[in-house]
N, C-alpha and C positions, 0 to 999 in steps of 0.2 A: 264576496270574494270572487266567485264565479263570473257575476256580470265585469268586474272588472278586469279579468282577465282576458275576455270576449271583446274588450272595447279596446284596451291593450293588440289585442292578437288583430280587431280590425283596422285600426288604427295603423297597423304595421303594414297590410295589404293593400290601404290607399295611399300611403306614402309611399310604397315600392312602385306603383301604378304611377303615380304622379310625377315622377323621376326622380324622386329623393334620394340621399343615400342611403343605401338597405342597409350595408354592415353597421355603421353607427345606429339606426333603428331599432335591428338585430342585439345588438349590444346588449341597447338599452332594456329592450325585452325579456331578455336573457335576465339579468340583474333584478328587474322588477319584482319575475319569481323568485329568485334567490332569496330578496328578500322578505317576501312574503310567504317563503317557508321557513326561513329564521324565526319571524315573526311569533308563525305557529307554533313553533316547537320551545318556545323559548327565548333562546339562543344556547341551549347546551345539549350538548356533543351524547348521545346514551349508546354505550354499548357493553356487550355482554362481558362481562372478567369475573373468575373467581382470585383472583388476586390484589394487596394492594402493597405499593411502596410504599414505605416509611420514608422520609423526608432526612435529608442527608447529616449527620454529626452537630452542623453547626447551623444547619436551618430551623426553625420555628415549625410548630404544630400543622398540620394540614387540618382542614375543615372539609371532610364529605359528604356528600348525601348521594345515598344507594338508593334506586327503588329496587325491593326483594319481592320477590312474587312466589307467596308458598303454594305449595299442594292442595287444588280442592278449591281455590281464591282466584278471583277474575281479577280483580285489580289489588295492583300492588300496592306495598306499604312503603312509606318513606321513612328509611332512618339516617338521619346526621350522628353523626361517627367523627371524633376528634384523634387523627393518627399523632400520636408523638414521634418526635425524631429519634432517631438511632441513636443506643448508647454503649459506651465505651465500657468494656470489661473493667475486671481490677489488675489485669496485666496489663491491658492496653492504654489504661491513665497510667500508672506506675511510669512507662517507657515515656509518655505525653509530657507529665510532670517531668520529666529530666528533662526532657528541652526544650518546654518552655521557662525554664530556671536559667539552661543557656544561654537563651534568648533575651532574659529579662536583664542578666549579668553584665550583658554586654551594653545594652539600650541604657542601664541607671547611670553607667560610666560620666556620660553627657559628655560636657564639656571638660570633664576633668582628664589629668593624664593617665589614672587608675584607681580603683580605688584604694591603692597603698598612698594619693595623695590627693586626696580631697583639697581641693581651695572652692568653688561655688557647690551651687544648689546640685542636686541628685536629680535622676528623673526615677521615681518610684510607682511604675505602673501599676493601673489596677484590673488589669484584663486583655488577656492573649489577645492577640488581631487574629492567628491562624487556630487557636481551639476555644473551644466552649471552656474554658478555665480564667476565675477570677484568682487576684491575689490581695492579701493582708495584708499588711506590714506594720510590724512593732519594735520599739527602737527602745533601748537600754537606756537611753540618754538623751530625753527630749530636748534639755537647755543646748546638746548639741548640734545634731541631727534630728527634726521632726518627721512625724510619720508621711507627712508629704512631699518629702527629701528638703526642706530647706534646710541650709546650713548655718549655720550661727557662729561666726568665726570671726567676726569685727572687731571683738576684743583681745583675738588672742596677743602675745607677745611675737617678738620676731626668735624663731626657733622652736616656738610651742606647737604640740604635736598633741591630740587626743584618739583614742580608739574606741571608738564605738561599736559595741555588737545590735544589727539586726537582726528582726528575725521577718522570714519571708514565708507566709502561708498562703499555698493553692488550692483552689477546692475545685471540688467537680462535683457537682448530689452530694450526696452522703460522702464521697471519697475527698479527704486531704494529706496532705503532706507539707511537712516544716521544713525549711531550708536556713541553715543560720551564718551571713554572713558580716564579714567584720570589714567597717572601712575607717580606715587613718583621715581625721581630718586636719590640715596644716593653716597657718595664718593667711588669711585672704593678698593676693599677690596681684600688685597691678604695675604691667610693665610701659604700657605706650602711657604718651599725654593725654588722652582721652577717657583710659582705661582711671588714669587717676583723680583727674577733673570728675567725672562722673561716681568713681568712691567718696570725695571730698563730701559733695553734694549730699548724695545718697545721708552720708552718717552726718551732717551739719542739719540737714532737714528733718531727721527723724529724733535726732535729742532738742530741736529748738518744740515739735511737735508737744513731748513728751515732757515739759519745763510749764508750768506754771506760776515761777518766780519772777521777781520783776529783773533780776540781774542774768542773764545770761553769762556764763564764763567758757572762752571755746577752749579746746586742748590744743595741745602744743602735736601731740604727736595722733596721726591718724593713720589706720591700716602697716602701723611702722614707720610711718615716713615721718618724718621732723617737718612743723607746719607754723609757718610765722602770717599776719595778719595784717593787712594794710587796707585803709578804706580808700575808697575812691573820691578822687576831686571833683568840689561841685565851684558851681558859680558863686554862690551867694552863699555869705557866710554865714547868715539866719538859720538856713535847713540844715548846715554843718554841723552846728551847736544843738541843733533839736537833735539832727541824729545821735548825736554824742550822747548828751543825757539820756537818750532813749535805752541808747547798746547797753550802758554800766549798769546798771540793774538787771539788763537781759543774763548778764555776761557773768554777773554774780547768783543768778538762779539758774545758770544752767549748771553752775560748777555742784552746789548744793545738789542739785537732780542726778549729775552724773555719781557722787559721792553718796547717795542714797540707793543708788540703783546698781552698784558697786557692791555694799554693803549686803544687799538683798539676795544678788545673786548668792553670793557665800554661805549664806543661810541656807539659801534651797542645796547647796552643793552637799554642804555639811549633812543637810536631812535626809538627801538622798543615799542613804550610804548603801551596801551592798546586800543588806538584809531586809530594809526594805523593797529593794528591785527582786531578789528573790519571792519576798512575801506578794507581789502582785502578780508575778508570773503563776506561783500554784495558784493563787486565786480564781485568775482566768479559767485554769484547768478545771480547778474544782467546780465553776459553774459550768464547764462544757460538758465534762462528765461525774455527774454524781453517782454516790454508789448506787448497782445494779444494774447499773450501762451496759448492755451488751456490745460486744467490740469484735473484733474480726482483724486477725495479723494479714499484712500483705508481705511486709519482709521485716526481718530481725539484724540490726547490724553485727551481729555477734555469731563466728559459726561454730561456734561450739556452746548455741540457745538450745535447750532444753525445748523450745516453745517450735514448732515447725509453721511455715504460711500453710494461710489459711485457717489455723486453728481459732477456735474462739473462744472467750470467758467473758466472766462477768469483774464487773470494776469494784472494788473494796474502799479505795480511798487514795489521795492525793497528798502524798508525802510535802514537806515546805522546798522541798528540790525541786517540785514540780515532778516527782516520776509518778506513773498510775498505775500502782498494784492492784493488778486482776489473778485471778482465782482462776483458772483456763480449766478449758471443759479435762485436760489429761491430768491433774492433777497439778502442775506445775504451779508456782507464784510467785515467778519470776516479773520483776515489774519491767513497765515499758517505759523507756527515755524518748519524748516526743521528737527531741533533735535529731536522735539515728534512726527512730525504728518508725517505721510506716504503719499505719493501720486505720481502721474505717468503723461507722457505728452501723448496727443493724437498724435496717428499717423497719417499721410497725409490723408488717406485711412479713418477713423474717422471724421475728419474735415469736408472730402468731402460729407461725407454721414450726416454729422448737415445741412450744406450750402444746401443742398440738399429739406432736411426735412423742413425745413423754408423755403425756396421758393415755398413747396407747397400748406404751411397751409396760407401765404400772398397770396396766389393767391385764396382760397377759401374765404377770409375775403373781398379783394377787391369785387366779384362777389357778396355777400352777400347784399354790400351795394348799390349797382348799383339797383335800384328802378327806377319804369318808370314815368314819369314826370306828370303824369296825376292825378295818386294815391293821391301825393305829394299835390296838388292842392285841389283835394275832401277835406281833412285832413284839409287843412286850412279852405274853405265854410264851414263845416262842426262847425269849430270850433266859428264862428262870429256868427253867430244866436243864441247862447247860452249865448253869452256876452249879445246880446240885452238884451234878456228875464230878464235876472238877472238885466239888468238897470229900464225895465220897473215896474220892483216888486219893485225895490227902490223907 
């Protein structure tokens, strides 16, 4: 590295001699080193800090490496250290979560005029663009509304109207919150010519799809609108008549298909009644929290709860309402409704530090009562001569 720097440095002094340009020479000189103490070093940057940032809310892990140089030791030790990002209290998701529900409120609208009138699809996000918060979504009424917001609305009648309840889960770690909202969905409404030509379509394509009979039968009425059927003129009257016998069989297995898939539907309606949507809702619960769950209130919709934030219990069981009575460390067993009331599960790390904390304060309680056998004795002598006395006054 030395000779080449030598040859460099001389190189530099017969081109300034020879009449070349120095500052470009210069430059390049300059640079040479530069890079050849990049070289050396690395290329990373060492300096002294006892400090480090944590990587901001919504950024990913950082990956460090420290050289630490202890007391008494010539060279240092390398240790890589993974910083995690910064996180949000339980006050500070609480306030998060409400506007990101804002946000999401407005975004699902879409294209509709509200959701007091649903006609297309929903947009049912699954994660904030502005915080680290994912979201659920579960729908009361799949044949209506799926959990991907599509809407199912092709058959309704002209005037029919369904309401559907959502329900909207945020999570943050361990921290969620339920949001439950309701959207009216109305019969699909298409106003230009374009808007209806592309409905026709749309439902002509997907019941000839969904027909594996030889007769096709189209409907009369589609999205509401009253629909009459004219084929088109050919030349030759050969492929007229193939097409003909081809349609009347289409035409008669579609009607068959539409009347079976009619029938079907009614079935799932019928089975779907309101004890069963209930019985799948606690269900879900019961597997999120089974008994002995420890649980942590952020807030209680009720002000006149028994149960204050912050407090915590353990979970007993999961009623078919879906409510979760917990057993709370004050005594209380007031249960919790996931729709109004907020609340969060302890982590491992939490647990162990309760288990912890009760096995110190039983060990001071134990030693309290341990009394020496003698004392125990006195106490009793003590107390029989006072019986006399009170016999003898009698």
């Amino acid at each position: 590295m030395q000779e080449k720097l030598s040859k460099l440095k001389y190189k530099f002094k017969t081109e300034v001699k020879s009449g070349k340009s120095g500052y470009m020479l210069y430059a390049a000189v300059l640079a040479g080193i530069l890079c050849i103490a990049v070289l050396k070093t690395g290329g990373k940057e060492q300096s002294q800090t006892q400090t480090i940032v944590r990587p901001d809310y919504t950024d990913s892990a950082d990956n460090i490496e420290l050289e630490v140089l202890a007391e008494g030791e010539e060279k240092p030790f390398l240790v890589e250290l993974e910083v995690s990002p910064r996180q949000y209290d339980a006050q500070q998701i609480e306030g998060i979560f409400d506007t990101v529900y804002e946000q999401i409120l407005q975004e699902m609208v879409s294209g509709n005029e509200s959701l007091s009138c649903v006609r297309q699809n929903l947009k049912l996000v699954t994660e904030s663009q502005d915080y680290p918060v994912t979201a659920e979504w579960y729908s009361e009424d799949t044949a209506v509304i799926d959990t991907d917001g599509t809407v199912y609305n092709t058959e309704f009648e002209p005037g029919q109207k369904e309401t559907v309840r959502l329900v909207l889960i945020l999570k943050y770690g361990e921290y969620r919150c339920e949001y439950p909202i309701e959207a009216v969905v109305w019969e699909a409404q298409y106003d230009t010519a374009e808007q209806k030509q592309t409905g026709i379509v749309n439902v002509l394509t997907q019941l000839e799809k969904n027909s594996q009979e030889e007769v096709l039968t189209l409907p009369d009425t589609i999205h509401g609108m009253k629909v009459t059927y004219q084929s088109s003129p050919v030349q030759k009257s050969g492929i007229l008549g193939l097409c003909g016998l081809l349609l009347v069989p289409l035409l008669l297995s579609f009607r068959k298909k539409e009347q079976k898939m009619q029938a079907e539907k009614r079935r799932k309606e019928q089975l779907m009644n309101e004890w069963e949507k209930n019985r799948r809702m606690a269900e879900s619960y019961r597997q999120s929290y089974p008994p002995g769950t420890r649980l942590e209130l952020i807030g209680m919709d009720d002000p006149f709860a028994p149960v204050p934030a912050g407090m915590r219990g353990t979970v007993n069981y999961v009623d078919d309402q879906s409510q979760i009575h917990v057993k709370w460390d004050n005594g209380s067993g007031l249960a919790l409704i996931p729709d109004m009331d907020s609340f969060r599960r302890l982590s491992a790390k939490e647990i162990e530090a309760e288990n912890a904390a009760k096995g110190s304060v039983v060990s001071r309680l134990t030693a309290s009562k341990t009394q020496p056998g003698k004392e125990r004795e006195e106490g009793r002598r003590q107390a029989k001569p006072n019986k006399k006395k009170e016999d003898m006054q009698l």
